[in-house]
C-alpha positions, 0 to 999 in steps of 0.5 A: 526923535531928535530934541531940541535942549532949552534954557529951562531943562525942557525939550521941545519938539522940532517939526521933523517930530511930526513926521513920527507922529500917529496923525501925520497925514492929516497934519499934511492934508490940513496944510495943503487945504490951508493952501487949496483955500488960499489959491481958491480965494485967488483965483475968485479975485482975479474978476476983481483985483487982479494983482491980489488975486495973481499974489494970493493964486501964486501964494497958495500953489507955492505953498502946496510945493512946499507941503507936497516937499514936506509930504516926500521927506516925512515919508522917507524919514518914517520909511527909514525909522521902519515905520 
């Protein structure tokens, strides 16, 4: 795993880390529930407000490309660590 030097000694974690941890699957399907709520909330304030529930509908699906982008490069960063 790739560490990042800091001022005081330490390393912290980057977020590729996460790719190699046990639980990463749920880290990922917690994300993209975070962006199924978003769109979700969107599309129920379409009725309402409209331009709010466009941005947050349009918000939320971008946000699940990302963790969908992010779910491909995990897996390939384990697959080639032989995980």
């Amino acid at each position: 795993m790739r560490r990042m030097p800091t001022e005081d000694g330490p390393t912290r974690r980057t977020p590729e880390d996460t790719a190699y941890a046990s639980n990463w699957r749920t880290v990922l399907l917690v994300d993209a529930a975070v962006g199924a709520v978003a769109a979700a909330v969107g599309v129920l304030l379409l009725f309402k407000i409209p331009t709010l529930g466009g941005l947050l509908l349009s918000g939320g699906v971008f946000y699940n490309v990302v963790v969908v982008r992010r779910a491909r490069r995990w897996a390939r960063l384990r697959r080639d660590a032989g995980l």
